[in-house]
Phi, psi and omega in degrees: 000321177308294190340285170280350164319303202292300207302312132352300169268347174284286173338312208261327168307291180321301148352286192309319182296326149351288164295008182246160185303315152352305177277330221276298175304294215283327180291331178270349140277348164283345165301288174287349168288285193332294180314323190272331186265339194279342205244321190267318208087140184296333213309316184291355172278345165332085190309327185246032160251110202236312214325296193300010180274342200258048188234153198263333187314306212270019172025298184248355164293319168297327174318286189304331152303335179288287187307328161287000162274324168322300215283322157313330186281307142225112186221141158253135223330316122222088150221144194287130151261002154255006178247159193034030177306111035223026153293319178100166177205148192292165201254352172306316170298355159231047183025049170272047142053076171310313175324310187274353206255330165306324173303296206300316205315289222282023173249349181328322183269338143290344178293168151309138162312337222234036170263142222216149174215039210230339167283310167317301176330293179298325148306299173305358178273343172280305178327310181254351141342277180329287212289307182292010185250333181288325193293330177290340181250018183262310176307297207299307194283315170270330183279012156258335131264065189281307186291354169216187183229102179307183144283154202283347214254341140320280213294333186274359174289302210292312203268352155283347157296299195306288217279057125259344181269343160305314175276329184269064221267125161339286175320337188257324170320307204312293195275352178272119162076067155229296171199100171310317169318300193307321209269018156267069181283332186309348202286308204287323166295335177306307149348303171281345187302307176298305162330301196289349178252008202250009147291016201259343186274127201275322186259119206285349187275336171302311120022283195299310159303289158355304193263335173289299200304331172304310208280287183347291168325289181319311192286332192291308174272319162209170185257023172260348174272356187286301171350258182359291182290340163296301158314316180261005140293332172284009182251327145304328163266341162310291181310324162303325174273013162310335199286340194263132141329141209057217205257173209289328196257327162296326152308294152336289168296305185316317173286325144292008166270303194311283213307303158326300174248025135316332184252337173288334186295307208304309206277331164307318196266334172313288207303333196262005165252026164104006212256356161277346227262353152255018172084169179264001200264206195218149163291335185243132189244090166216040186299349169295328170281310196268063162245158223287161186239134185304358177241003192301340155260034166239332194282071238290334171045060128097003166246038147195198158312349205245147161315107167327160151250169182311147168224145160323308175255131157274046192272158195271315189322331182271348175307097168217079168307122174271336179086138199290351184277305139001279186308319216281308186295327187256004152266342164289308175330279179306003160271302191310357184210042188256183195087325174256002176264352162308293184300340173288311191317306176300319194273339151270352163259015147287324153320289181303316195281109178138355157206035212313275167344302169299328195264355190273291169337309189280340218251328209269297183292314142327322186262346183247342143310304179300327160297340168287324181305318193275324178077191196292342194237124164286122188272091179255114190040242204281342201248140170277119146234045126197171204216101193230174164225163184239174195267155189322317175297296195295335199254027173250348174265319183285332146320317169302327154233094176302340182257034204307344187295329202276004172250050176228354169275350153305334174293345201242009167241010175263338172274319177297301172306330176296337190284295199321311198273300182287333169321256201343319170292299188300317158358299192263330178288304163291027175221114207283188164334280194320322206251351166342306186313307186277020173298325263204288207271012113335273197301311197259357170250000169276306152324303195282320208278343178290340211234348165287297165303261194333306186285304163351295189286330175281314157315341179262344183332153155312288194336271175310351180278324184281301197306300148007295210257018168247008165264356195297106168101354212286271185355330137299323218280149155274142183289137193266356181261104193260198176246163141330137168249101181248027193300343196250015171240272209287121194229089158069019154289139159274313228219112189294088193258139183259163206228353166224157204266323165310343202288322172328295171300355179280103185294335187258312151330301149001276182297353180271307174329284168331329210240315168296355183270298138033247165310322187260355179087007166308144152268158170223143196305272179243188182161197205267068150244177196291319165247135156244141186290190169286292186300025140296273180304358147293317198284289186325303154318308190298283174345291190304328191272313173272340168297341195256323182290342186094330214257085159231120171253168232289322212280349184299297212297319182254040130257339183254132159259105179269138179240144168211185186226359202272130182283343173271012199236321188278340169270332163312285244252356165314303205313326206219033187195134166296079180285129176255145168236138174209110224100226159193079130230151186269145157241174190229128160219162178313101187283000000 
């Protein structure tokens, strides 16, 4: 009787915690720890395993291995002081995910030499991927059984199904170990979390913390997520605003104080990590390419089974695959509700006209994230069908974020729980009373064969096939980017000068570069960063110019080592300088 009394009581514990959201997380993550260790492998969470960063499959990650060893080795706060030298360069600017690289700096003299947390990153971006998406579908799971209480064991079915279409998000495949930073998309489900959560914040002043600390954070991991997240905190003091208190204009300031100063901490925590200290603008202007295209979720871009179709642009950056299963949930949805939508229609503009002021705001920001998102040229699949410009200053600020299509995924993960939700609700609509009872297990085998399809197309995709099979093993691999062997060149030099401008674009030259500067304790002018400041490419010009002159002197000669990679530039300066090549790059030194 003791036996089963505990076994009773284990049962009803175990139960109670089921239910609560917590486990509700750890269920949605264990979905992406399965994906991440079965598609990546653990082996690259390895902390003191960098070689597979040094592989050209993981692209813009080693650039960020670089700037977090630069910026460990020497930075004043968050500026690198050994890139771009002797200006310095903002450690934002070499996407090292400043949040982590600000925890790791003050560990440095104990860490491995070889350290690396960009493995670590990319799991922890599935884990809340997984998890924060389970708490979104757990709501989805009760307001569509709000009249009964199903079994528990429906709902975690259900809800381990959903948060696979979440974890297998085209977009994040796209961006884990490509440019790691990008694939903390989960940061845009924390968001809507907050939204749905924020009449619950008893204190309008709590708000403000809350939302400072997400953007700080946001900014932090990359400032292409500030947008995004900007919007939808105002969509959250929307939502909120039934809770403030007082007059009409007092409500007002208050709401406007939330949103201020949230974007302002944000922009503090910018400025104090360098990020204004290389200007706002962008060096290269082709936001006409990377803008979001008005068919870009229906368009598979090389993430499924079905072929693409023509695109306006050919940036990979416009790619957001809603996936056929998506797709599958949302036609069946619209047979499941046809008949109705006249009377949904009525019921959402009673809806509107009862919080007119609120749907007005949101409706306003909304819509001016998605114009930011679209950039100057509008796009439909293969056809522009219009085009405008703006004044030289605004799209030279809007140019900083050129791959403006990527501030339209709050819109594909807001379509997807939307999708998600009316399946489920048309469900529930074709199933008359008696059969309500079977509504859960209805519902979740309807899910799973849609989320079955979704993983199919997507995983068998070109993309996701390659990306698969160039991770298989990577962890093993010897790195194909090494450092330079410069013992017989180098005599007592700080500072590594690239001597042509083109080198700015070598990704891979970078990294060798990078790594022989390193190895020998060199700083370097330029390279594959996100920004160069100006006085660099001016220091460039200057360097070239007194080296073809002749005007180089003894003391340039023992602090500076000039490199070039242009051959015709390395046969000018033979004449009147010692070139060593090595690879293929030249250094010049005094003869």
């Amino acid at each position: 009787i003791m036996i089963s009394a505990k076994l009773q009581s284990l049962k009803e514990q175990i139960t109670s915690f089921a239910m609560q959201p917590i486990a509700t997380f750890i269920a949605g993550a264990l979905v992406g720890l399965v994906f991440f260790a079965i598609f990546y492998g653990l082996d690259i969470v390895n902390p003191t395993n960098t070689n597979w960063i040094w592989q050209g499959i993981t692209h813009d990650t080693a650039q960020h291995q670089l700037g977090w060893e630069f910026y460990r080795a020497d930075s004043t706060g968050g500026i690198i002081n050994g890139l771009a030298y002797p200006v310095g360069l903002s450690a934002i600017f070499m996407d090292v995910i400043p949040l982590l690289a600000i925890i790791f700096k003050p560990f440095s003299a104990i860490l491995p030499s070889n350290f690396q947390y960009f493995g670590l990153w990319g799991l922890l971006c599935y884990l809340l991927m997984g998890g924060l998406s389970a708490l979104l579908l757990r709501r989805i799971w009760l307001k569509v059984n709000s009249n009964n209480r199903p079994k528990l064991i429906w709902q975690y079915l259900f809800i381990v199904a959903g948060s696979l279409i979440f974890v297998l998000s085209p977009m994040v495949m796209a961006r884990s170990f490509y440019h790691p930073a990008l694939a903390g998309q989960w940061l845009i489900l924390l968001g809507f979390l907050l939204i749905l959560d924020s009449p619950k914040v008893k204190h309008w002043w709590s708000l403000i913390f809350i939302w400072s600390v997400v953007l700080v954070m946001t900014v932090l991991i990359h400032p292409y997520f500030l947008p995004m997240m900007g919007v939808l905190m105002v969509l959250s003091v929307v939502r909120y605003w039934p809770m403030l208190q007082g007059k009409l204009s007092l409500r007002w300031i208050k709401a406007v104080t939330i949103i201020v100063i949230s974007g302002a901490m944000s922009l503090v925590a910018f400025g104090l990590m360098g990020g204004f200290s290389q200007g706002t603008g962008s060096e290269v202007h082709d936001l006409e390419e990377k803008g979001f295209n008005l068919l870009s979720f229906v368009n598979p871009g090389g993430y499924s089974v079905v072929p693409a179709f023509p695109n306006r642009s050919t940036s990979p950056e416009t790619m957001m695959w809603l996936g056929l299963g998506v797709l599958a949930m949302l036609i069946l949805s619209a047979w499941m509700w046809r008949g109705n939508y006249r009377r949904s229609w009525r019921n959402l503009c009673g809806l509107i006209r009862q919080h007119r002021g609120q749907f007005i705001v949101a409706t306003v920001f909304c819509l001016l994230l998605l114009i930011f998102s679209v950039g100057v040229r509008v796009d439909l699949g293969p056809t522009t069908l219009f085009q405008y410009s703006v004044p030289d200053k605004i799209y030279e600020l809007w140019s900083a974020f050129r791959a403006a299509a990527r501030e339209a995924w709050p819109f594909y993960y807001a379509t997807i729980l939307g999708v998600i939700y009316w399946f489920c609700c048309g469900i529930k609509k074709q199933l008359v009373s008696e059969q309500r009872q079977k509504l859960p297990m209805v519902i979740v085998l309807a899910l799973c064969i849609c989320v079955v399809l979704q993983s199919v197309d997507i995983l068998c995709s070109p993309n996701a096939q390659a990306k698969y099979q160039g991770f298989r093993g990577i962890a093993n691999r010897s790195a194909e980017f090494t450092p330079l062997n410069l013992d017989n060149i180098i005599n007592g030099q700080q500072h590594l000068v690239a001597l042509n401008e083109s080198f700015r674009g070598d990704q891979s030259g970078t990294y060798v570069i990078g790594r022989t500067a390193l190895e020998y304790g060199l700083t370097l002018n330029t390279g594959f960063f996100a920004r160069v400041p100006d006085e660099i490419n001016n220091d460039i010009k200057t360097w070239q110019e007194r080296l073809i002159n002749n005007d180089i002197t003894d003391d340039n000669s023992d602090d500076y080592l000039f490199f070039t990679t242009d051959d015709s530039l390395a046969n000018r300066l033979a004449d009147n300088y010692q070139v060593t090549k090595v690879d293929k790059y030249y250094f010049i030194g005094v003869i």
